[in-house]
LUMMAR-835966 format. One record per atom (N, C-alpha, C, O, CB): z, y, x. Coordinates in steps of 0.2 Angstrom, whole numbers, padded with zeros to 4 digits, always signed. Glycine has a CB too. Example, Ala and Ser with C-alpha at 12.3 -4.5 7.8 and 13.67 -1.06 7.14 Angstrom:
! residues 2
+0039-0028+0066;+0039-0022+0062;+0039-0016+0066;+0042-0017+0071;+0045-0022+0057;+0035-0011+0064;+0036-0005+0068;+0039+0000+0064;+0040+0006+0067;+0029-0003+0070;
This chain:
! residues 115
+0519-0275-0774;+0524-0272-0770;+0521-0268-0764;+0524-0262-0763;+0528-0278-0766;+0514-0270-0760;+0510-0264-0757;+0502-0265-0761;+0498-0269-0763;+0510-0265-0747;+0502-0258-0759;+0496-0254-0761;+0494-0251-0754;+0498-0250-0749;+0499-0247-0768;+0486-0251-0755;+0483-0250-0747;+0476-0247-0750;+0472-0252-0752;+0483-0259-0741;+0474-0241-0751;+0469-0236-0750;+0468-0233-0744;+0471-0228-0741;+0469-0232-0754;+0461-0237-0741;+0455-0235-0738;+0451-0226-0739;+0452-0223-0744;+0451-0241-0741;+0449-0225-0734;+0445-0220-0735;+0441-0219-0726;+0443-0221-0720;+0449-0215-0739;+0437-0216-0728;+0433-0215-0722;+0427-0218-0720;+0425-0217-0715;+0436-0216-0717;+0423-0222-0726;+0416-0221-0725;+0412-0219-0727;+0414-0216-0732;+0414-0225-0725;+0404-0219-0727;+0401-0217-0728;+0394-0218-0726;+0393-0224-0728;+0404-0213-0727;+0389-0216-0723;+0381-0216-0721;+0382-0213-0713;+0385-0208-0711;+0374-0209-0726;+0378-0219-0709;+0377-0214-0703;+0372-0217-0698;+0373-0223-0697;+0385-0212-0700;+0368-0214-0696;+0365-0217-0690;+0367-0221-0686;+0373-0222-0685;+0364-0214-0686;+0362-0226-0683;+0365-0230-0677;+0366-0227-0673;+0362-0223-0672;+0362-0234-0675;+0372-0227-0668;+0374-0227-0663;+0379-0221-0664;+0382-0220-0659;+0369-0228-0658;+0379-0219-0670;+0387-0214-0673;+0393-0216-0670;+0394-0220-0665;+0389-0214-0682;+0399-0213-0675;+0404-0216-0677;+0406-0214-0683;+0404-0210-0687;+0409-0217-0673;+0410-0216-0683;+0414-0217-0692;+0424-0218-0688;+0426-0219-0683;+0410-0229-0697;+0427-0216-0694;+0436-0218-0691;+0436-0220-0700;+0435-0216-0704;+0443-0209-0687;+0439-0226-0701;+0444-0226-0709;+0450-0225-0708;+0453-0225-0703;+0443-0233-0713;+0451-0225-0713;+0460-0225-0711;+0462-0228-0719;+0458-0228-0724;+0465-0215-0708;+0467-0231-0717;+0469-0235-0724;+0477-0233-0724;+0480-0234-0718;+0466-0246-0723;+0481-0230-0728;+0487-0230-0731;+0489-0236-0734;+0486-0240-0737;+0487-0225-0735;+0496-0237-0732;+0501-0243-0736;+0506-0236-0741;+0507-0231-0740;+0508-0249-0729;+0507-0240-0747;+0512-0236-0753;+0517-0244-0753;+0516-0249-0750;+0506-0234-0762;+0522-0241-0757;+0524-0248-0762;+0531-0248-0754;+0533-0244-0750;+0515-0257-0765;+0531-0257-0754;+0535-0258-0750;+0534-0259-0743;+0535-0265-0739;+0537-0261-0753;+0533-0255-0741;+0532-0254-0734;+0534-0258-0727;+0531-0260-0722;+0534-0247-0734;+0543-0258-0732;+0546-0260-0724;+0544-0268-0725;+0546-0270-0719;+0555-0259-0724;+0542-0271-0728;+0541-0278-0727;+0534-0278-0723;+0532-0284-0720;+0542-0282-0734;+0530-0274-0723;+0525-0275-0719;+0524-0277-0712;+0528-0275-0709;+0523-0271-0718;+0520-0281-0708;+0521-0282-0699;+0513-0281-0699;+0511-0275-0700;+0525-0293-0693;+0508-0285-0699;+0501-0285-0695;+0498-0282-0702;+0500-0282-0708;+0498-0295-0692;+0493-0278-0700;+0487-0275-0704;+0481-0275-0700;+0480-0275-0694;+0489-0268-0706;+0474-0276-0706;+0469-0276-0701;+0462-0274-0706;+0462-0272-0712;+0469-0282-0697;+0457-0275-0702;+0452-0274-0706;+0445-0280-0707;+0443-0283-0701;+0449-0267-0703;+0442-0282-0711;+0439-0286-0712;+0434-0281-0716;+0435-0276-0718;+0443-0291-0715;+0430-0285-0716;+0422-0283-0719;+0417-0288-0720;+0417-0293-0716;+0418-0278-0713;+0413-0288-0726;+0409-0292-0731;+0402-0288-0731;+0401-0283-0734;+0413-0292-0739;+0397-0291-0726;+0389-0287-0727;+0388-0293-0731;+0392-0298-0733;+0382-0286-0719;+0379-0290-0734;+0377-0291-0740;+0376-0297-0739;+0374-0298-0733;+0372-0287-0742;+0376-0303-0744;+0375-0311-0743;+0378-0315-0739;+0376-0320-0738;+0369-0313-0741;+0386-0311-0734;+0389-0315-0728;+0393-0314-0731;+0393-0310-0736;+0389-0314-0721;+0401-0319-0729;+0406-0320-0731;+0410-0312-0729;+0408-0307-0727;+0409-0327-0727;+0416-0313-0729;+0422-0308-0728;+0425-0309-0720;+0428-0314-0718;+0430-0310-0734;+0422-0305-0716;+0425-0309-0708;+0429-0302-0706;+0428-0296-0708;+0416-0312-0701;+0434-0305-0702;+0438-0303-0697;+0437-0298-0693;+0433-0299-0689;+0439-0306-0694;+0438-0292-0692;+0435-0285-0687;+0440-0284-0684;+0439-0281-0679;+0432-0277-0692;+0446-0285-0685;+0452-0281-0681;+0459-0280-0683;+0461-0275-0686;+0451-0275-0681;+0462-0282-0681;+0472-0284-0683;+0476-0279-0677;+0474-0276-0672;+0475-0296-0679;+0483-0278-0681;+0488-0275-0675;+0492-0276-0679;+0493-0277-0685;+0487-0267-0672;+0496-0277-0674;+0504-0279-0676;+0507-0271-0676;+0504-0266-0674;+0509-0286-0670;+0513-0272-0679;+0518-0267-0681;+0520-0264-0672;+0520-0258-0671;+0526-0271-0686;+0521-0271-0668;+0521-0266-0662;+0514-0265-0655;+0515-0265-0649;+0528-0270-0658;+0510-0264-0658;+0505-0264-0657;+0498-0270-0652;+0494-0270-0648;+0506-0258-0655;+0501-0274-0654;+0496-0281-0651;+0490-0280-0654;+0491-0280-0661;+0499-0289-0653;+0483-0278-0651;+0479-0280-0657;+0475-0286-0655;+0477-0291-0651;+0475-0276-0659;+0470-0286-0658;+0465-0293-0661;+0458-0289-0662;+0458-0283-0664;+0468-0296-0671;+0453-0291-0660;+0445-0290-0662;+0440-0294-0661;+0440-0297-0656;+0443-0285-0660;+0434-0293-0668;+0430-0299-0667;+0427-0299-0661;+0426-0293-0659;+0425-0301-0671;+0424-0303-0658;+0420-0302-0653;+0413-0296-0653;+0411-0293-0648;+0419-0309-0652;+0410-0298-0660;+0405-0292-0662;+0406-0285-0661;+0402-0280-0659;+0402-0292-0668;+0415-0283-0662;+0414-0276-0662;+0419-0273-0656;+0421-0268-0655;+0416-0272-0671;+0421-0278-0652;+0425-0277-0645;+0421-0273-0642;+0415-0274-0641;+0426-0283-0640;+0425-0267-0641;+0423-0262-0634;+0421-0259-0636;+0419-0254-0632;+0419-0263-0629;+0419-0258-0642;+0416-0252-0648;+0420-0250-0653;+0421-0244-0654;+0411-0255-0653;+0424-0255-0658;+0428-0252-0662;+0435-0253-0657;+0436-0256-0652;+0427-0257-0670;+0442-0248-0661;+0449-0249-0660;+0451-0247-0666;+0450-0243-0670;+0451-0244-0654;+0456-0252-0666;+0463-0250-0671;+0466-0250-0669;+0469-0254-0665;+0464-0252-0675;+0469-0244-0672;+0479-0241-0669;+0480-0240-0677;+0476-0241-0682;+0481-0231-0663;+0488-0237-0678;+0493-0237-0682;+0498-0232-0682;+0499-0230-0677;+0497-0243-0682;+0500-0231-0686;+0505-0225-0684;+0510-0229-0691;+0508-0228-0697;+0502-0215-0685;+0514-0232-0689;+0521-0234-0692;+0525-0229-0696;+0527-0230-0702;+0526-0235-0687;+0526-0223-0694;+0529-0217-0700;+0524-0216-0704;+0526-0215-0710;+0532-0210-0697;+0517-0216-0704;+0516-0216-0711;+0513-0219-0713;+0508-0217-0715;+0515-0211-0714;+0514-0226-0713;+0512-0232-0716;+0503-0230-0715;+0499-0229-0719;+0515-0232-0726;+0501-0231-0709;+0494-0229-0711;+0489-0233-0703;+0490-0230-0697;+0494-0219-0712;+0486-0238-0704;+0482-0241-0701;+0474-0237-0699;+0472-0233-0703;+0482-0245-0705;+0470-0237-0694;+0467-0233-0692;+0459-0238-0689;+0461-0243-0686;+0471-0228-0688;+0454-0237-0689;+0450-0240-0686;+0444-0236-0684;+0440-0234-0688;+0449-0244-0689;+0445-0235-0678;+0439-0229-0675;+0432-0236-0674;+0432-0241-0670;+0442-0223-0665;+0427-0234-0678;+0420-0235-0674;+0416-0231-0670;+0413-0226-0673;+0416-0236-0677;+0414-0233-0665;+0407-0230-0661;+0402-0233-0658;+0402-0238-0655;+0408-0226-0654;+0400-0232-0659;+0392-0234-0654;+0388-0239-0663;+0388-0245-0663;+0395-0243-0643;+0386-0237-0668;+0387-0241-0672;+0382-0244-0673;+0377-0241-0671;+0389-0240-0676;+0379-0249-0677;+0375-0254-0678;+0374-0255-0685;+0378-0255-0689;+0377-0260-0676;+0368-0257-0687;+0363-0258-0693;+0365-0265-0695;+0364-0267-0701;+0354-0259-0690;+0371-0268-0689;+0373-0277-0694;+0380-0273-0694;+0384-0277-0697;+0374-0288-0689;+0384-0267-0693;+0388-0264-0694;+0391-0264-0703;+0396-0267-0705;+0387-0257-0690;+0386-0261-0708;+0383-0263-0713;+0390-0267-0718;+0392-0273-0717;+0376-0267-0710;+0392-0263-0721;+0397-0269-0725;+0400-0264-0727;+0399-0258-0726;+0402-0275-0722;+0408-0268-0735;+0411-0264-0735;+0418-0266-0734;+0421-0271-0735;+0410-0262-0740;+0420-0261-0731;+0427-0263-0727;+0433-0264-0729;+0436-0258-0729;+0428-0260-0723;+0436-0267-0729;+0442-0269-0732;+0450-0269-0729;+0451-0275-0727;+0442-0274-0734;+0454-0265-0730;+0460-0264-0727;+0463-0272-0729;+0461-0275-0734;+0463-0258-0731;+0469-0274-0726;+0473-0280-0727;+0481-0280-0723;+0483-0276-0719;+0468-0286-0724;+0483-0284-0725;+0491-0284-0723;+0493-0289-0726;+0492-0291-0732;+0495-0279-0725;+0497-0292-0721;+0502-0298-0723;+0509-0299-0724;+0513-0301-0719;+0500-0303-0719;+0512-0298-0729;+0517-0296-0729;+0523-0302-0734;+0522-0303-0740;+0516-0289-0732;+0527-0304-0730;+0533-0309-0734;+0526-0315-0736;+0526-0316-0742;+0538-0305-0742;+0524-0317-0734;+0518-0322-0732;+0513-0321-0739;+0510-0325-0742;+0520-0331-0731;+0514-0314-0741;+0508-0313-0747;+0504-0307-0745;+0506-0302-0743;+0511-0311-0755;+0496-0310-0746;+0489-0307-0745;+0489-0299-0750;+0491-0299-0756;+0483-0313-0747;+0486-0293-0747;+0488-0289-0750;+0480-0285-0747;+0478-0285-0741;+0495-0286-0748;+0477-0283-0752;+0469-0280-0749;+0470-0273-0755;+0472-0271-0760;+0461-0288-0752;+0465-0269-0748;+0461-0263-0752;+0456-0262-0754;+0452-0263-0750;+0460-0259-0750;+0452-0260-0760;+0448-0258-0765;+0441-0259-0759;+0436-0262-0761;+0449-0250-0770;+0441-0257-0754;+0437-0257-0750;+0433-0251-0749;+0432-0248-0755;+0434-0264-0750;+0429-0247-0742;+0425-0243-0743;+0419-0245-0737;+0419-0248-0732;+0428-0236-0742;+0414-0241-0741;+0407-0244-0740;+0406-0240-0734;+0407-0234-0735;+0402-0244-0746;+0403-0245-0727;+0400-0242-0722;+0393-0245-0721;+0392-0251-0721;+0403-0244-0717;+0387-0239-0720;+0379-0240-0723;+0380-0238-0714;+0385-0234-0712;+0374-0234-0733;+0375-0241-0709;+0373-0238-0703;+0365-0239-0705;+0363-0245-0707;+0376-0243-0697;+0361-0234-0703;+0356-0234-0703;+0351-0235-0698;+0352-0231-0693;+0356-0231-0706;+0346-0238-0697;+0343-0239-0690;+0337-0234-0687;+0335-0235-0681;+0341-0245-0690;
């Protein structure tokens, strides 16, 4: 019912940035919170950053004060700016949404920070 492609990573130096931005398709209006989660190499899937439909957000404590995510509601499209970035930055990142209490993920795109 939703569809959520990612884009916006890539290679980049430490202490860069990067912005992804992840699109919702499909059924939109049932959407409220979206966010971003990220899986580095041999670690679990952890938590990076939530926002609700009316803009409350959420961030891990690792990437507070560095990363932000905002939203833009008309066009279904989630955003996550990085700066200042890091070598455990490293993973591939994954769009999410929870919608009518079913988990909804994107193909994910790969962020390489180099040191």
């Amino acid at each position: 019912q939703v569809q959520l492609v990612e884009s916006g990573g890539g290679l980049v130096q430490a202490g860069g940035s990067l912005r992804l931005s992840c699109t919702a398709s499909g059924s939109t209006f049932i959407i409220d919170v979206m966010g971003w989660y990220r899986q580095a190499p041999g670690k679990q899937r952890e938590l990076v950053a939530t926002i609700t439909r009316g803009g409350t957000t959420n961030y891990a404590d690792s990437v507070k004060g560095r990363f932000t995510i905002s939203r833009d509601n008309a066009k279904n499209t989630v955003y996550l700016q990085m700066n200042s970035l890091k070598p455990e930055d490293t993973g591939v990142y994954y769009c999410h949404t929870r919608a009518l209490g079913v988990d909804y993920w994107g193909e994910g795109t790969l962020v390489n920070i180099s040191s």
